[in-house]
C-alpha positions in Angstrom: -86.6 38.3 -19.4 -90.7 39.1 -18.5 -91.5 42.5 -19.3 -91.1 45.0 -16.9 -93.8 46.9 -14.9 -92.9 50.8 -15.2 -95.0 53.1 -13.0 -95.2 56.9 -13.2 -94.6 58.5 -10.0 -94.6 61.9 -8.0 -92.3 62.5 -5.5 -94.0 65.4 -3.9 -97.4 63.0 -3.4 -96.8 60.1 -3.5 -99.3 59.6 -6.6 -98.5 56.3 -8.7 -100.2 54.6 -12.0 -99.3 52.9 -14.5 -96.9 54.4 -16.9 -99.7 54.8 -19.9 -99.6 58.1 -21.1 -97.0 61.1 -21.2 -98.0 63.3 -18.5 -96.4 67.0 -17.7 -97.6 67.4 -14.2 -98.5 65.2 -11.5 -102.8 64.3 -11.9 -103.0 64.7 -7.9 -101.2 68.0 -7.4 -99.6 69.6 -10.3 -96.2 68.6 -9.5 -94.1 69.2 -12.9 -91.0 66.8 -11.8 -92.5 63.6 -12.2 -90.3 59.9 -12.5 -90.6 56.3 -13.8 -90.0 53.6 -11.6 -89.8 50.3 -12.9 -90.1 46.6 -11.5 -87.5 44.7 -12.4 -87.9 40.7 -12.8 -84.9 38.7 -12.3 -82.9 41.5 -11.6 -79.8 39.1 -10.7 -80.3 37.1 -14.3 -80.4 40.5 -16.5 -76.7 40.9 -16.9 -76.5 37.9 -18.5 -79.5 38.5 -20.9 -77.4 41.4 -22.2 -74.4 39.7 -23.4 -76.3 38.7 -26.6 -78.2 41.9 -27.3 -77.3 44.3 -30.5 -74.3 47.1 -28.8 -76.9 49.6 -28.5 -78.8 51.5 -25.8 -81.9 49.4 -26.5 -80.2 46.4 -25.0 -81.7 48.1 -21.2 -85.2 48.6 -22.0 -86.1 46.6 -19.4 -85.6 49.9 -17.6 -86.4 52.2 -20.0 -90.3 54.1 -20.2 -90.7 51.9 -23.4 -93.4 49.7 -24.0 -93.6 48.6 -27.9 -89.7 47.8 -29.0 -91.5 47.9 -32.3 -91.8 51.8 -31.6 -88.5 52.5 -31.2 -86.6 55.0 -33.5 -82.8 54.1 -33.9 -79.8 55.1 -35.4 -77.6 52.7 -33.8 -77.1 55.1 -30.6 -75.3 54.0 -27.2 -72.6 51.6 -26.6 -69.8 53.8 -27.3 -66.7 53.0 -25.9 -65.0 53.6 -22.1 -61.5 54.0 -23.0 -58.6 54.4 -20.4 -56.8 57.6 -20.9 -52.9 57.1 -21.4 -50.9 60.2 -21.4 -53.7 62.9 -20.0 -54.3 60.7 -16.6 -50.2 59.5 -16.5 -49.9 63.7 -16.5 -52.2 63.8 -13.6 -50.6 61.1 -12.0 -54.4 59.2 -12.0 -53.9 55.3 -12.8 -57.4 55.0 -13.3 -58.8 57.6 -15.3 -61.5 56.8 -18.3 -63.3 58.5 -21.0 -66.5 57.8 -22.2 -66.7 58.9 -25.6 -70.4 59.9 -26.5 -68.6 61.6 -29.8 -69.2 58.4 -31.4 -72.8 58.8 -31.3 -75.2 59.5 -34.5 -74.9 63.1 -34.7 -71.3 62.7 -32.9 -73.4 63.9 -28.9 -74.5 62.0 -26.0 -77.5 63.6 -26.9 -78.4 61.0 -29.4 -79.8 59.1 -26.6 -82.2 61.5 -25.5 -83.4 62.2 -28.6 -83.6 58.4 -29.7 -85.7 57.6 -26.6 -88.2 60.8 -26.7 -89.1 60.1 -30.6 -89.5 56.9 -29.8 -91.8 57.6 -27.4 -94.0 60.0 -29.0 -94.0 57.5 -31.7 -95.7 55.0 -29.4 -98.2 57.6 -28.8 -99.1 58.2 -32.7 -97.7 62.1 -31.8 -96.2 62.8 -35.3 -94.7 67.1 -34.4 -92.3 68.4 -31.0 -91.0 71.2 -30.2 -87.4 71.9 -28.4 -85.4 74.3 -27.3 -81.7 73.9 -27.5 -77.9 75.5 -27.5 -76.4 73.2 -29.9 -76.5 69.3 -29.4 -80.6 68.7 -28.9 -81.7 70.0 -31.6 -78.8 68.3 -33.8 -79.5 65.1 -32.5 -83.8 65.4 -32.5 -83.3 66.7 -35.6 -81.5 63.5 -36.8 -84.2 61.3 -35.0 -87.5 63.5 -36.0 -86.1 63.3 -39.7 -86.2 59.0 -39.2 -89.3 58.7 -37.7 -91.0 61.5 -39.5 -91.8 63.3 -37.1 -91.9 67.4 -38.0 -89.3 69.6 -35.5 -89.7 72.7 -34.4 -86.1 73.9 -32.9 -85.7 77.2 -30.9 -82.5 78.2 -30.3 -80.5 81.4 -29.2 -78.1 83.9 -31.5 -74.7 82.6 -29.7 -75.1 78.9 -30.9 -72.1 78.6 -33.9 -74.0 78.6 -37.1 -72.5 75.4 -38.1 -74.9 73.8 -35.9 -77.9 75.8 -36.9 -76.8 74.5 -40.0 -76.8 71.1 -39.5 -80.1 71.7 -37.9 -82.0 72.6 -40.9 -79.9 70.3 -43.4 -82.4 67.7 -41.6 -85.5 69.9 -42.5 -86.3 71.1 -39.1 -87.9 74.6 -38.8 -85.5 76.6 -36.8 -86.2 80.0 -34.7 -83.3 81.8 -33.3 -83.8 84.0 -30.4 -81.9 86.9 -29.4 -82.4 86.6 -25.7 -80.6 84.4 -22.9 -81.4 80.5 -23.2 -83.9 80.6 -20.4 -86.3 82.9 -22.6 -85.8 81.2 -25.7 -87.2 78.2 -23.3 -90.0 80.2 -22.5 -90.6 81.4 -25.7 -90.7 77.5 -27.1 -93.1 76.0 -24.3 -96.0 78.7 -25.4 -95.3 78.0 -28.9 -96.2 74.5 -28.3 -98.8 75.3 -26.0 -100.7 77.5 -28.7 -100.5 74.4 -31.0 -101.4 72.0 -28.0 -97.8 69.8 -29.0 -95.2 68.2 -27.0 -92.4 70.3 -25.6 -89.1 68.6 -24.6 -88.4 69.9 -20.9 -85.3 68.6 -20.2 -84.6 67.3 -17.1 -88.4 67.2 -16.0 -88.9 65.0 -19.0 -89.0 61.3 -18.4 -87.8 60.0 -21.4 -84.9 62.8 -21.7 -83.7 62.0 -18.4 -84.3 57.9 -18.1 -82.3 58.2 -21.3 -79.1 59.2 -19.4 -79.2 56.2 -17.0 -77.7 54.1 -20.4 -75.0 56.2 -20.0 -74.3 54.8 -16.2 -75.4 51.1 -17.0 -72.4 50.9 -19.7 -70.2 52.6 -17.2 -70.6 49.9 -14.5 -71.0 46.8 -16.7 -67.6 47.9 -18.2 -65.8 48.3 -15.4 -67.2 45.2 -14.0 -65.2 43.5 -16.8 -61.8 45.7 -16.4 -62.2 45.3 -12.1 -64.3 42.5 -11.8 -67.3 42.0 -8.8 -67.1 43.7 -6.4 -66.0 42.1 -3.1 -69.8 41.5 -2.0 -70.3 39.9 -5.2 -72.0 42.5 -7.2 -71.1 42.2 -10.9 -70.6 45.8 -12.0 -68.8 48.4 -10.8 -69.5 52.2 -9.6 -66.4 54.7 -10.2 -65.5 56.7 -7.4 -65.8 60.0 -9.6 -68.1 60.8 -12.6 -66.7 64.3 -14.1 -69.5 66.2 -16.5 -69.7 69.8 -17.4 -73.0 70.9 -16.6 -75.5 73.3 -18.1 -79.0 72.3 -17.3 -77.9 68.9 -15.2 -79.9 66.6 -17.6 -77.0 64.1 -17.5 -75.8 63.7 -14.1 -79.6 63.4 -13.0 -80.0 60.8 -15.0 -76.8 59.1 -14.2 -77.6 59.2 -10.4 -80.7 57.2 -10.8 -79.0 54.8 -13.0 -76.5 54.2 -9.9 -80.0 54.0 -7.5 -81.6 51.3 -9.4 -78.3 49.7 -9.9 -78.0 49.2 -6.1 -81.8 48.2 -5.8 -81.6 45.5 -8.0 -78.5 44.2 -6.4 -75.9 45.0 -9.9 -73.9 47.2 -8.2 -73.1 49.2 -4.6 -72.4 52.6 -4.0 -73.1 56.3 -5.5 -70.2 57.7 -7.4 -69.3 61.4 -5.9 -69.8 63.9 -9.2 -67.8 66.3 -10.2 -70.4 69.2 -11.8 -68.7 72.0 -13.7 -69.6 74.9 -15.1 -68.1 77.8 -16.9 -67.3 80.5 -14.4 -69.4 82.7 -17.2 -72.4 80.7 -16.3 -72.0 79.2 -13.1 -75.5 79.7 -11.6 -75.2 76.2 -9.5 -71.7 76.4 -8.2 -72.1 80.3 -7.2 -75.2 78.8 -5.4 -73.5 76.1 -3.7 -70.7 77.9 -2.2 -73.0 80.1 -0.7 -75.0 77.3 1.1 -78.4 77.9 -0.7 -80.7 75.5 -1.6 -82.3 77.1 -4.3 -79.9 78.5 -7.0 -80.9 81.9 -8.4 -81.0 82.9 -12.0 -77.3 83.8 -13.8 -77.9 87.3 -15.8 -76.2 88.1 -18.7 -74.1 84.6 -19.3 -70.5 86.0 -20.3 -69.6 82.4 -21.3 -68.9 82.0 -25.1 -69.4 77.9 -24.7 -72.9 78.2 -25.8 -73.9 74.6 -25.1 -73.9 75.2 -21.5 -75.2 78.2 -21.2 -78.3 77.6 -18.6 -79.1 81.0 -16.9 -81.7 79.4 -15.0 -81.0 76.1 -13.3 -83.9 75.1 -12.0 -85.0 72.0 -10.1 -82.2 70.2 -11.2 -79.8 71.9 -9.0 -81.7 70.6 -5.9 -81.4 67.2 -6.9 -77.7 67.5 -7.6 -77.0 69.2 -4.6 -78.8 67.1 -2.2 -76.7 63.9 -4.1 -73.6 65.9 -2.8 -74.3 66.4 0.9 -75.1 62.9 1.2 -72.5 61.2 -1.3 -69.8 63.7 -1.6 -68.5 65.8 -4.9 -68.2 68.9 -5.8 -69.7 71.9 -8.0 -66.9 73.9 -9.8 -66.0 76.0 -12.3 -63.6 76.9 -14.9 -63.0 79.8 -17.1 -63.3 79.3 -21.0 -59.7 79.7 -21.9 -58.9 76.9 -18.9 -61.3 75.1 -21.3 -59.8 75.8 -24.2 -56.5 74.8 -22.8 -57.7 72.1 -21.5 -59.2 70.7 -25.1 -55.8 70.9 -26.7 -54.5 69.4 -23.8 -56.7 66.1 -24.2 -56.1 66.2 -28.3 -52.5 66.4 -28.3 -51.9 63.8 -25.4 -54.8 61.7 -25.7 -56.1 62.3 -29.4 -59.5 63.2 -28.0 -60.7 66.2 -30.4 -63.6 67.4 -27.9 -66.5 69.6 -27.9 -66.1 72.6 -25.6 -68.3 71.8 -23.0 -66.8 68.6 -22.7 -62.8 70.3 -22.5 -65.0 72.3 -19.1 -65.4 68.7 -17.8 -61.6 68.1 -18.1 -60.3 71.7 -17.3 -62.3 70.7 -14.2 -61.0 67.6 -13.6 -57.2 69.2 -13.6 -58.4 71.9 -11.2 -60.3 68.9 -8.6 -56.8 66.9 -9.1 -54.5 70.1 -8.4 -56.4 70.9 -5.2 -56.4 67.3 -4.1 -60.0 66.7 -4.0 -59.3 63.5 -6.3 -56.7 60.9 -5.4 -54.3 59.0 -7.7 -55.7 55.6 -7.4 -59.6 56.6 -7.7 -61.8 55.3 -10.7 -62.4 58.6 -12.6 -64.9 58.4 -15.7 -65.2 61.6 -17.7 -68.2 62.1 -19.8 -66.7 63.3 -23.2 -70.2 64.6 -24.5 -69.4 65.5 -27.9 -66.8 66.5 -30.5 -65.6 69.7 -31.6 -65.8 69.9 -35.3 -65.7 72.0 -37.3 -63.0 73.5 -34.6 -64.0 76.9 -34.1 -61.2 79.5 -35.0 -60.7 81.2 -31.1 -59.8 77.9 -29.3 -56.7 78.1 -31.2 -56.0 81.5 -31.0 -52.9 82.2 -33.5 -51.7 78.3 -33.3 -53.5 77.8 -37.3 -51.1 76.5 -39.8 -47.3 77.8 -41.1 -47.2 78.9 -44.4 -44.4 78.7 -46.3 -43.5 80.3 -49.4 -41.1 78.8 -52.4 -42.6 80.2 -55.1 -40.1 83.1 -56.7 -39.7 86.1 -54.8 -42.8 87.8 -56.6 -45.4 89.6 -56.2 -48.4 87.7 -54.6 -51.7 88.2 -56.2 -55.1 88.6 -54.5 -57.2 85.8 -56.0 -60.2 87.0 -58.2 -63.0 84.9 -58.3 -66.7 84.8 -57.5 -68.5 85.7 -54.5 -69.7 82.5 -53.5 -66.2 80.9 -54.0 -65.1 83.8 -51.9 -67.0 82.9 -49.3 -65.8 79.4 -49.2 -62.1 81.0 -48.7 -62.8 83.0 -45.6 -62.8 80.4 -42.4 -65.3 79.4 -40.3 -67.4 82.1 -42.4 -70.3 83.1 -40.1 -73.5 85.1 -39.4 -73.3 88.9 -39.5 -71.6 90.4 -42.9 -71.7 94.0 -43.6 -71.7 95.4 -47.2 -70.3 98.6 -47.4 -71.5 99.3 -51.5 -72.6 102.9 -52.6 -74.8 101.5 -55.5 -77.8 100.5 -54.2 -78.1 98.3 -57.0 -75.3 96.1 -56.9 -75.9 96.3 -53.2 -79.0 94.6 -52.9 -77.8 92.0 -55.8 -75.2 90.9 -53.5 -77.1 90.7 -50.6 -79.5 89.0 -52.2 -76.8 86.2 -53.2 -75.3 85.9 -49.6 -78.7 84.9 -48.4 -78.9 81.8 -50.8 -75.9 81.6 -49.7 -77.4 81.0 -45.6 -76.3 84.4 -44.6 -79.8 85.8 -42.5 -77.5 88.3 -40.7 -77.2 91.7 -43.0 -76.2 95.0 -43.1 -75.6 97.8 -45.8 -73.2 100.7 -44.9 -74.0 103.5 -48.3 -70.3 104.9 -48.4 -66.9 104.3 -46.5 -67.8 106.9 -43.5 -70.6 104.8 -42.9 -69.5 101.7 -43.2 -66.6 102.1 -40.4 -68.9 103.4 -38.2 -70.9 100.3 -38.4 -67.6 98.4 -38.4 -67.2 99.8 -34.7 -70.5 99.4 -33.9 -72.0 96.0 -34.9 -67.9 94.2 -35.7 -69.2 92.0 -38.3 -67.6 88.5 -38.7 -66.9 89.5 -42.9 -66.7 92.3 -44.5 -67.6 92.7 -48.5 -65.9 96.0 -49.5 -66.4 98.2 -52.8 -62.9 99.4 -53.6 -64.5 102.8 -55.9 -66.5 105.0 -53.8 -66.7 108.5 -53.7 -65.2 110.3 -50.0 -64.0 107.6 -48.5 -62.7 104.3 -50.9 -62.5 101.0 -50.0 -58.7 101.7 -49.8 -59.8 104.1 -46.8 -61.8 102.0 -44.6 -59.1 98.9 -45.1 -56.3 101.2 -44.2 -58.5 102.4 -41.2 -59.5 98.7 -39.8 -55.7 97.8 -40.4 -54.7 100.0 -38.2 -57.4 99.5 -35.2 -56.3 95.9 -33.4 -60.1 95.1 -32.5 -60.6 95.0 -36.0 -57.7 93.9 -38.2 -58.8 91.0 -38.2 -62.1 91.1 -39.8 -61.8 88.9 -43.5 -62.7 91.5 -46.2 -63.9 90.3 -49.7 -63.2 93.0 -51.8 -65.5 94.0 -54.6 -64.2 96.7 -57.5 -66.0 97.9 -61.0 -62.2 98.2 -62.4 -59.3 96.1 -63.3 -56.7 97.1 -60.4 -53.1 98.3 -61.1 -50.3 96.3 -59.2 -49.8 99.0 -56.5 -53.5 98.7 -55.5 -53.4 95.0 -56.0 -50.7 95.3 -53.0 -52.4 97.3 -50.8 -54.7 94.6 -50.5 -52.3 92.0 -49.7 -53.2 90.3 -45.8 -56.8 91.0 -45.2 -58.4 90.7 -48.1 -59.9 87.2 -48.8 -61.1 87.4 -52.3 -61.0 89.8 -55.0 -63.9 89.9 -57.5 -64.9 91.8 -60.4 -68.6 93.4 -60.4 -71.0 91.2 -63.1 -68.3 88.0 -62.2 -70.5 87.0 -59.0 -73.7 87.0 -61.2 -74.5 83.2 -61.9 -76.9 81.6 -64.4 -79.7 80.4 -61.4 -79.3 83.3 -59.9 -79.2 85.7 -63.0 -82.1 83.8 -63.8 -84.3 84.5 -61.0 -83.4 87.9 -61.5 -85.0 87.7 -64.6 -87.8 85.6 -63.6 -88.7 88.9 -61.0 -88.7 91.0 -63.4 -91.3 89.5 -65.6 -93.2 89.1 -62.9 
């Protein structure tokens, strides 16, 4: 295949060149949503030039905004599998019902491929730092992709993303800054970072590579069901499904997948647009509220209720526009689904299917089982579900009280509370997260333990001096752990357990219990069910630790 011309182009002027340099805005009149278009040779031979390429996204750069393949930044991303769903669509009663399963990316998103092509563009421009703002998945994946190329990271995120992926964010060296604000201002407050240091910002859906990225997505889509359905009957060798089902946050993906499905039909591979199925979480649903009401522009969510954090868009911006004209001219629907239909909906998929997906993508199938119920999708229509992402580590409220059974055959005995070291603790209490309060009267071995938690990754701290205080910032602030000292004068640790045991909102709270003194049996069983871990004050103390304590003090 001859290379391919790509030309950068505003759809507000007209204004075209070639595509030489990343722009941000339109040079003729500031336009900010700006598009490649690309010249395809041979368009009718390219399927066949495929067939031989590596299984990666790569294999369409023809009609990608990349110009030196020698610039390109991979970690194998793209050409994950469309698999036919077996017991979820029989349940629905759809015979044609697939999954594309973007879990088996990189970093486990469909967001690898955005990430994979933006590096690798920068790269091409000798840009060596980024900045992006992201609820989960971008900055897992750019962070992935920025450590390969070497390219430093600068992540902004918001305080409702699950700290296992702000962990995973910074295991691959990126500088993270969370925001406490909606997702919208942690956007804002990311572009005039990276305006002050005159770098690239990642704007999503206005950015060219981020969104040209999501037509690989499409491509795979109809060169696979080209194979299951065969040409179409004018002869076209791929295929367009009837539905394409996404959850939708900032509408990055479906963009991208409807002008895969245009250039598809201009260079003669396929016919048709597929209708797209757009839901949201009815705890941000800025673009569906907007839709039903007939308006063209959709107006900012406030104060997103939604605890799916990846699609938590408050402001939807140009996107919506371009979905929503798609609509009235090809058909679909915006929808939306409340979390727990998500939730249901995610066990649903693992236990019939064994799909273990993320949450946003469980949106995208409680959807689909709401557009099925109400007969907006028909039994023998091609459905393809984008399965974005998966859901590990699975986060402790999807399954509600379905955990694991214990059972006990030791002797009828009494059970002990473990005693062991704060750190191993720790490692006891699941899905351990931010906010931990310390309720500790010595001020002393207060601050040693807090010091310890923060090694630990724990940014989120608060001290409570005595038991009266420390239950009132129980009720206020409902910390996700608790680390308790048993001996206090007024009210003990024995108090405030007794009081949180017996308030429902927060019973469940995991304590790790902290005491100066060996503990009789009877007080060893009134610790039995909340507590965690038992240690012993001086047992916590390790040898780096102890000896940074010591290295302080010569100082």
């Amino acid at each position: 295949m001859r290379p391919t011309k790509v030309k950068l182009y505003c759809p507000n002027c007209g204004y075209s060149e070639d595509y030489t340099r990343l722009l941000s805005s339109c040079p003729s009149c500031g336009e900010t949503y700006l598009d490649a278009v690309y010249e395809l040779q041979s368009p009718l031979n390219w399927p066949a030039a495929l067939r031989d390429r590596p299984p990666t996204m790569w294999r369409f750069h023809e009609l990608l905004p990349i110009r030196d393949l020698s610039k390109i930044v991979s970690l194998g991303e793209g050409g994950t599998p469309l698999i036919k769903s077996q017991n979820f669509g029989a349940m629905l009663g759809l015979n044609h019902l697939y999954i594309k399963d973007e879990r088996q990316g990189p970093t486990g998103s469909f967001k690898d491929r955005q990430a994979a092509l933006a590096i690798s563009s920068i790269r091409e421009y000798d840009i060596n730092e980024l900045v992006v703002a992201s609820t989960g998945n971008v900055a897992i994946a750019y962070s992935a992709y920025a450590a390969r190329a070497g390219v430093e990271l600068t992540a902004f995120t918001i305080s409702s993303v699950p700290p296992e992926k702000m962990r995973e964010v910074t295991l691959y060296g990126t500088e993270l800054v969370k925001v406490t604000g909606t997702y919208d201002q942690a956007k804002q407050v990311a572009r005039r970072f990276a305006e002050s240091k005159g770098l690239p910002f990642d704007r999503g859906v206005k950015s060219i590579a981020a969104k040209e990225s999501m037509k690989t997505i499409a491509f795979e889509i109809a060169e696979e069901l080209g194979k299951i359905y065969g040409p179409t009957p004018s002869g076209r060798p791929w295929r367009t499904p009837d539905w394409y089902i996404q959850a939708v946050s900032g509408g990055l993906g479906p963009v991208g997948i409807l002008k895969a499905f245009r250039e598809m039909e201009q260079f003669g591979l396929s016919e048709g647009m597929p209708k797209l199925g757009n839901i949201q979480s009815s705890g941000c649903d800025p673009m569906v509220r907007a839709y039903k009401a007939g308006l063209e522009e959709a107006p900012p969510f406030i104060n997103p209720e939604t605890r799916i954090a990846t699609v938590a868009t408050d402001v939807p911006g140009i996107a919506y526009k371009i979905l929503r004209e798609a609509l009235l001219t090809h058909g679909g629907v915006f929808e939306s689904v409340s979390d727990e239909e998500a939730y249901e909906a995610l066990k649903m998929v693992a236990r019939l299917d064994g799909f273990s997906v993320e949450p946003a993508t469980a949106l995208a199938f409680a959807g689909l089982i709401k557009l099925v119920r109400d007969h907006i999708i028909h039994p023998d229509e091609i459905v393809v579900v984008n399965c974005t992402g998966h859901t590990f580590p699975v986060e402790k409220h999807i399954l509600g009280g379905e955990l694991v059974r214990d059972v006990d055959v030791t002797p009828a005995a009494r059970r002990e509370v473990p005693q062991e070291g704060l750190l191993s603790a720790l490692e006891a209490v699941d899905q351990f997260v931010g906010r931990v309060l310390v309720i500790e009267d010595d001020l002393g071995a207060a601050q040693l333990m807090m010091r310890i938690l923060r090694a630990h990754g724990v940014e989120d701290l608060l001290h409570a001096p005595n038991g009266e205080a420390g239950v009132r910032m129980v009720e206020r602030y409902q910390p996700h752990l608790v680390v308790l000292d048993l001996m206090m004068p007024g009210m003990d640790g024995f108090g405030v357990l007794d009081y949180m045991r017996s308030h429902e909102d927060y019973r469940d709270i995991p304590v790790v219990v902290v005491t100066a003194k060996d503990l009789t049996n009877e007080e060893r069983d009134r610790l039995s069910g909340q507590v965690q871990g038992l240690l012993q004050k001086g047992s916590f103390i390790d040898d780096a630790t102890l000896q940074d304590l010591i290295d302080e003090k010569l100082s």
